[in-house]
N, C-alpha and C positions, 0 to 999 in steps of 0.2 A: 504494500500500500504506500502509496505517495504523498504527503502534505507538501504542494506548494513541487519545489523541486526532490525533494528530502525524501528517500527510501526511509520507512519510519515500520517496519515489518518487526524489528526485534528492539524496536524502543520502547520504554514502558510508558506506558499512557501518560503517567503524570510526568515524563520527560518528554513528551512530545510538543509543547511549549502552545498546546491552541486549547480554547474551551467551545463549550457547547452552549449550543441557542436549540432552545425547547419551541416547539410547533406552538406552544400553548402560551407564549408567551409568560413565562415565568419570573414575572418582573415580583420585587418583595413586596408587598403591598405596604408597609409599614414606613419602607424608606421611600426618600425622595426621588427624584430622576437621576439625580445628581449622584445621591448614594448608588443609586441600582449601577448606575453606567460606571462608576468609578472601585464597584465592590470585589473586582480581579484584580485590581493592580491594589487594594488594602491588605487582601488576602496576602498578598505575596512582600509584604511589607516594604512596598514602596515609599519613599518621602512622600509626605500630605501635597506638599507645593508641586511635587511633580503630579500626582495623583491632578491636584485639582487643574495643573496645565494642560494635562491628556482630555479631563472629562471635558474644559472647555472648548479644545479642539474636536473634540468628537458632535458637542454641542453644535459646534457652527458648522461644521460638513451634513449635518443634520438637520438645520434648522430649528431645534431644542433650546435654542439660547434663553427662551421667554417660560420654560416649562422644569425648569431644575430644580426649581423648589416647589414643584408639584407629587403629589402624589400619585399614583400608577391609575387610580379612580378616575382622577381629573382630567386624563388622557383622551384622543379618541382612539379607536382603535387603532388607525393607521401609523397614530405616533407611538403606540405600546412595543411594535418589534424595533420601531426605529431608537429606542431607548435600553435595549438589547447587545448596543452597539459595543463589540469585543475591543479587547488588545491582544495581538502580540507576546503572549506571557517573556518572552526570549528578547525581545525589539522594542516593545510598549508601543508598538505604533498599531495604530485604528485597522481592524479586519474586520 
């Protein structure tokens, strides 16, 4: 199996450096947009100023700039996967 260029057959999943996006939209309902889209790179214990550099970049390739401190409720559906938007675990850069 290939990610990208990368023979990734005998890598272990959590070395493979990419996450999953749920059909269902699995945004936390709890946190904000800001939290939701910024919640991989906390995990992997990023600097907050970079975390919040990436979400804002993610933001404005998205059009999300005015919804970050929304709730996943307050969403319509078409911005719910667009709030979804990944990194990079390996790169931090937007996939």
């Amino acid at each position: 199996m290939r990610i990208g260029d990368r023979l990734v057959n005998n890598v272990d999943p959590s070395d493979r450096g990419i996450a999953m996006m749920f059909q269902n939209y699995a945004l936390y309902p709890h946190m904000t947009v800001r939290q939701n889209i910024g919640y991989g790179l906390k995990n992997r214990k990023t600097f907050a100023d970079v975390i919040e550099a990436k979400v804002q970049q993610a933001a404005k390739m998205l059009n999300l700039n005015d919804y970050l401190d929304s709730k996943p409720s307050q969403l319509s559906g078409g911005q719910r996967p667009e709030a979804l938007q990944m990194f990079d675990k390996n790169t931090g850069k937007a996939i």
